[in-house]
C-alpha positions in Angstrom: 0.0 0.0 0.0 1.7 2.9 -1.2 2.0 6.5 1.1 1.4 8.8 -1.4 -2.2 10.1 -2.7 -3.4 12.6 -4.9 -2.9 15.7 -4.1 -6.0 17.7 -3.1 -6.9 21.1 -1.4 -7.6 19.4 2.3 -6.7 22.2 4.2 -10.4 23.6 5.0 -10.0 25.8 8.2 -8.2 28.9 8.8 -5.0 29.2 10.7 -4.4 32.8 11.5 -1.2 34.6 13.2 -1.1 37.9 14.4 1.9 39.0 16.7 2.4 43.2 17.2 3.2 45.2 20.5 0.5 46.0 22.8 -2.3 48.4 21.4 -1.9 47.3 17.8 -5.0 46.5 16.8 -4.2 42.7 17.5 -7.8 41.7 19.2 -10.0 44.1 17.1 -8.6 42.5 14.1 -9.0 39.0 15.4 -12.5 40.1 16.0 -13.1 41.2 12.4 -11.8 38.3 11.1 -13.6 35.6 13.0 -17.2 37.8 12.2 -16.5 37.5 8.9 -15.7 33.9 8.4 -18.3 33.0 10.2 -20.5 34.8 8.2 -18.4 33.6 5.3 -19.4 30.1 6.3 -22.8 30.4 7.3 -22.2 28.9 10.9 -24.9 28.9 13.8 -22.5 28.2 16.6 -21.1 30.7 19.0 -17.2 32.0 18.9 -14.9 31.0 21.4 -12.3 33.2 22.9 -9.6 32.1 25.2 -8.6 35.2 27.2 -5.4 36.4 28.9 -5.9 40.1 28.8 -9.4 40.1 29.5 -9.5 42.1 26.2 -12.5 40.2 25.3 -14.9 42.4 27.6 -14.5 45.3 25.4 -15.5 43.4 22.3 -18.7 42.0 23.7 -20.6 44.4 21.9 -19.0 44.3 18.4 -20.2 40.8 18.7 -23.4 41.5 19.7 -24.1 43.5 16.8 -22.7 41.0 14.5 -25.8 39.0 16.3 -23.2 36.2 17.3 -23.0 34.9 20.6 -19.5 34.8 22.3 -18.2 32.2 24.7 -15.0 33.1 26.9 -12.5 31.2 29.0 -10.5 34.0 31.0 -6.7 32.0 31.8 -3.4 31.9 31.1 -3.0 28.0 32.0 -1.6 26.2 29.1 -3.5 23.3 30.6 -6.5 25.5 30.0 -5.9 26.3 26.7 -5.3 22.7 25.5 -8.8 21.9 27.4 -10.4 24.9 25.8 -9.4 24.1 22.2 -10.6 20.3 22.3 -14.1 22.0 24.1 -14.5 24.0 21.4 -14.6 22.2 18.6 -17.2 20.4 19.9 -18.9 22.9 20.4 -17.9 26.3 18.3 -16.3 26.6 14.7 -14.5 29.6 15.6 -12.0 30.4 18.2 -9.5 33.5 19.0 -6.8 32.8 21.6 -5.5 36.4 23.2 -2.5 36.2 23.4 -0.9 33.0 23.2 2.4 35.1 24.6 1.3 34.7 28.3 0.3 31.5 28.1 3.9 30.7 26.8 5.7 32.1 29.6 2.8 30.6 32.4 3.9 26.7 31.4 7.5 27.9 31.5 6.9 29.6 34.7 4.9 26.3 36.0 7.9 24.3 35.1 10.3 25.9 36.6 7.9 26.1 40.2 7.2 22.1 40.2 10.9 21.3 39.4 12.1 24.0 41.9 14.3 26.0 39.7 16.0 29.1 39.5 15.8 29.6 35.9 15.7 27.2 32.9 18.6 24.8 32.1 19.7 23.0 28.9 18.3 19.9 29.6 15.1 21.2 30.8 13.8 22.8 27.0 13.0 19.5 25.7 10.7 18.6 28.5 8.9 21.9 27.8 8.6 22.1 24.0 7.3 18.5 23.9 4.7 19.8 26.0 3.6 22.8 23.9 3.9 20.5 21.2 0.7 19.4 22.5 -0.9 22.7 21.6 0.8 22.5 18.2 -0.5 19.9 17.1 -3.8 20.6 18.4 -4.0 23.7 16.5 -2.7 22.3 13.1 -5.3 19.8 13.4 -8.5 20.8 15.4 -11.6 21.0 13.3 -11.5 25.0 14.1 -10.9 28.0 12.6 -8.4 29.4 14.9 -6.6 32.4 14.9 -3.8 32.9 17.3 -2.3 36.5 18.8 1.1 37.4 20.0 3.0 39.8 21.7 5.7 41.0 19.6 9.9 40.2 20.4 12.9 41.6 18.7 15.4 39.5 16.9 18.6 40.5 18.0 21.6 39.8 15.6 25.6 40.1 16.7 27.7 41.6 14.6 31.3 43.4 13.7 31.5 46.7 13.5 34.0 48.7 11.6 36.1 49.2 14.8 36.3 45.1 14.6 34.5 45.3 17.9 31.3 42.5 18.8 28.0 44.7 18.8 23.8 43.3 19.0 21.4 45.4 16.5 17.7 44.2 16.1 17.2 43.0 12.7 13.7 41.8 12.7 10.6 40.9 15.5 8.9 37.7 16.0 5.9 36.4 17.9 6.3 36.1 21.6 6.3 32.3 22.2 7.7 28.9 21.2 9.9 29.7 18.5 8.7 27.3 15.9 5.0 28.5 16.4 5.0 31.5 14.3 6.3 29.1 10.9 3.0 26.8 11.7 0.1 29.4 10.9 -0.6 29.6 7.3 -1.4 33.6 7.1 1.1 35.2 9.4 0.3 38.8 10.0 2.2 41.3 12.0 0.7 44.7 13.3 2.0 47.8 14.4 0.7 51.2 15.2 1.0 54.1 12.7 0.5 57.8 14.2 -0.9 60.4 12.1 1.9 63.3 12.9 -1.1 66.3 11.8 -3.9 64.9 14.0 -2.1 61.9 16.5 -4.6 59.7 15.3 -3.0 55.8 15.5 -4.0 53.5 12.2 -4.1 50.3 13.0 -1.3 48.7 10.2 -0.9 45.2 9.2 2.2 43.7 7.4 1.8 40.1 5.4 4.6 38.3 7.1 3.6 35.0 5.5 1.2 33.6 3.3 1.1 29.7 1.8 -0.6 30.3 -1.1 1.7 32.4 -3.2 -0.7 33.0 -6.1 -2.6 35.2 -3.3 -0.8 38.4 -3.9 -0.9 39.0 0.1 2.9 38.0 1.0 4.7 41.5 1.7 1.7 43.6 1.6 0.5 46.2 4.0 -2.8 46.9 4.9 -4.1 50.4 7.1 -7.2 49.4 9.2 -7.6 45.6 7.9 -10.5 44.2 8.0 -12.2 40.6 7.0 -12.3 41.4 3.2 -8.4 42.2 3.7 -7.6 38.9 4.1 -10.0 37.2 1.6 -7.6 36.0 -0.3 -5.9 33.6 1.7 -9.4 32.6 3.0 -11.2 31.8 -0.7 -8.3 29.5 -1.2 -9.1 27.2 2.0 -11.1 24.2 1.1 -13.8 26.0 3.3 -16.6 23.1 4.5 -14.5 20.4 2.8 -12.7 17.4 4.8 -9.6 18.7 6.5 -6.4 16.6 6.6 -4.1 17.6 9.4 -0.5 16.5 9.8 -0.2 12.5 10.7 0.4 12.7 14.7 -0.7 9.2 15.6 2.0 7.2 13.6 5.4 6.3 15.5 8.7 4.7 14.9 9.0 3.5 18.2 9.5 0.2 16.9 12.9 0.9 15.7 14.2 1.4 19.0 12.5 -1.3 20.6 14.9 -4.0 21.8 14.6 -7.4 20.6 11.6 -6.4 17.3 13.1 -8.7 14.6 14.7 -6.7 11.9 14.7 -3.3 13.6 16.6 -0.4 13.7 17.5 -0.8 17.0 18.7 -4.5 16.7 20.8 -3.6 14.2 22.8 -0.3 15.4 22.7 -2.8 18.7 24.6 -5.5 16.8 26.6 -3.2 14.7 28.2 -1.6 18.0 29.2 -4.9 19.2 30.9 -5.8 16.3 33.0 -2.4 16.2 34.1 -3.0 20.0 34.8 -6.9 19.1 37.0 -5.7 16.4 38.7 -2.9 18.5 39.4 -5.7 20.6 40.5 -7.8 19.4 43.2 -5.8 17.6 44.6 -4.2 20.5 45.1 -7.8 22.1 47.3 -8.6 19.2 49.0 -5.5 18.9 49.0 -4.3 22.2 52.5 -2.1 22.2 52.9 1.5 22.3 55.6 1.4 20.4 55.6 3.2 17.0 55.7 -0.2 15.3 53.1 -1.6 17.1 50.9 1.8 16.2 51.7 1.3 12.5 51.0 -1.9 12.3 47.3 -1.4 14.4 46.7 1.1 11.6 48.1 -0.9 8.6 45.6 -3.6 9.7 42.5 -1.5 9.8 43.6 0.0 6.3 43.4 -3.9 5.2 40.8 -5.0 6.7 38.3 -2.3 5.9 40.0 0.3 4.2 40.3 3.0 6.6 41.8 3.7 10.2 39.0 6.5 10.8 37.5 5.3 14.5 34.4 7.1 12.9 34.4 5.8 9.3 34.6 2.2 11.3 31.8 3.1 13.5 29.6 3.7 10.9 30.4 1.0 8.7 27.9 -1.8 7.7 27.0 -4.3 10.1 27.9 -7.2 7.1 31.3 -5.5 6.5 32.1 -5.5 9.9 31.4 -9.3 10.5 33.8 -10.3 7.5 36.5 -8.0 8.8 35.9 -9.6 12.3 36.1 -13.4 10.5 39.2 -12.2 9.0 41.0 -10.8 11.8 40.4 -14.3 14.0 41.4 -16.3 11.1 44.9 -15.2 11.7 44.9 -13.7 8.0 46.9 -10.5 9.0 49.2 -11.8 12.1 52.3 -11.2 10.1 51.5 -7.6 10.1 54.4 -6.0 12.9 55.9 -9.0 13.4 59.7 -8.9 13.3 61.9 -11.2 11.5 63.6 -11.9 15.9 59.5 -12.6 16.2 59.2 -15.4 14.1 61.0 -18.5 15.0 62.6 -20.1 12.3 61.3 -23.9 11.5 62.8 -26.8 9.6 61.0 -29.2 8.1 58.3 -28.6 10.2 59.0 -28.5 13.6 61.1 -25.4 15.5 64.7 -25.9 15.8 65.4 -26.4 19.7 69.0 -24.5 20.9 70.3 -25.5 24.2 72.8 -22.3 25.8 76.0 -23.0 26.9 76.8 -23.1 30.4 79.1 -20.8 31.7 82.9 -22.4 32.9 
């Protein structure tokens, strides 16, 4: 059964980004948006808003006039949020999360309280992104039309200056979370706020950071007070009320690190390393020495037994070529190799020659 199918348009919900600094226009956008494709998709269902600013109070009536209900979880627990997102698909085809930025820092912050830290350590990242990864994948997935806001972070670059002295400039922003979340929406938007120097009016202004469908002439556009229609032509594209097809979470490869599962990987990297250290072992028994000779001839065998004296080159070698050199090596095929001419005893037809030492007078 072959992996591949046809490709089709199966992406059929919207998965919005915005990121900006605070008073951007971030939630009213949102807001716009999710009206507007629900009215774009004709659903009856209420719209969910998972709420860390408790911006959402100030948007009530916006709703209301849209004559959509509006259904609010106030938290910054990411154990909330993974809770609210499976809720509301059940229940909601809509849902704005505001801002994912604090709920980033909260399971970081948890973290760091249950393991009784000072501050974050190496070791302790992968415990935490394969937790948000939870969230991730939930949001690449879920049945829902879900867009996601930020708080905006600089991206700080080191460089040399013409003095040949070490200097940081910002060269960019980025949304305030887990690095790899601003590449997963498929419209990535950033906002800023644009002041009118005659009147000191702020304009809402939103840049196209990103968009997957290059034929929609968004990517690297700007926009002054967006609204729904602005962003119409990412949406259009979506294979709106059509089966959506996620990315494949539920398969593993477990089994190629399980010990003992016939023909696996693991058995075999297993098997492979034994072999290397039988061979390394076996070598140094024969040619033990420290002495330059005894070096030379420890790489001279490698060279002809497997064509290289590169510990790494061996290590990754096939497991097959590895047996044979073994086989060869215990044969006695390459003995010879740094043995002196006062090393070999000389025979005659045969058997040694047997001297007997003179005794002294």
């Amino acid at each position: 059964m072959s992996l591949f199918n046809k490709a089709e348009m199966k992406s059929s919900f919207l998965k919005m980004g915005l990121y900006g600094p605070p008073k951007a226009g971030k939630s009213f956008t949102s807001t716009l948006v999710a009206i507007g494709t629900h009215k774009k998709i004709k659903s009856k269902k209420p719209i969910a808003f998972f709420d860390t600013e408790g911006g959402s109070d100030y948007l009530i009536g916006t709703f209301k006039a849209a004559g959509i209900e509006l259904l609010t979880v106030k938290s910054r627990s990411f154990a909330d949020l993974v809770a609210a997102v499976r809720e509301a698909e059940s229940t909601c085809d809509i849902l704005i999360v505001d801002s994912v930025t604090h709920v980033w820092k909260e399971l970081m912050d948890a973290y760091q309280k249950k393991r009784g830290l000072e501050y974050i350590r190496m070791d302790d990242w992968n415990v935490i992104k394969k937790e948000w990864a939870v969230f991730t994948d939930l949001y690449l997935n879920s049945k829902l039309h879900m867009i996601v806001c930020g708080r905006a972070q600089d991206i700080w670059e080191e460089s040399v200056n013409e003095n040949g002295k070490k200097e940081k400039s910002v060269v960019g922003s980025k949304m305030a979370t887990e690095k790899n979340l601003s590449y997963e929406p498929s419209l990535l938007v950033e906002m800023e706020r644009i002041q009118d120097p005659k009147t000191g009016f702020l304009t809402p202004r939103a840049w196209i950071i990103g968009d997957r469908f290059p034929d929609s002439g968004l990517s690297g556009k700007v926009f002054d007070n967006p609204t729904f229609e602005t962003f119409l032509p990412h949406i259009e594209r979506l294979n709106l009320g059509g089966e959506h097809v996620g990315i494949e979470t539920g398969h593993s490869s477990e089994d190629l690190f399980t010990p003992g599962a016939d023909n696996s990987r693991y058995e075999y990297i297993k098997q492979r390393d034994i072999a290397v250290e039988e061979l390394k072992d076996e070598i140094d028994r024969r040619w033990s020495g420290m002495s330059v000779e005894q070096k030379n001839a420890r790489h001279d065998v490698c060279v002809a037994l497997v064509g290289t004296s590169s510990k790494t080159a061996i290590e990754n070698l096939p497991l097959p070529k590895l047996q044979e050199a073994l086989k060869r090596l215990r044969s006695g095929e390459f003995d010879h190799i740094g043995k002196t001419d006062s090393d070999v005893k000389p025979e005659t037809n045969g058997a040694a020659k047997t001297t007997t030492k003179k005794k002294a007078a």
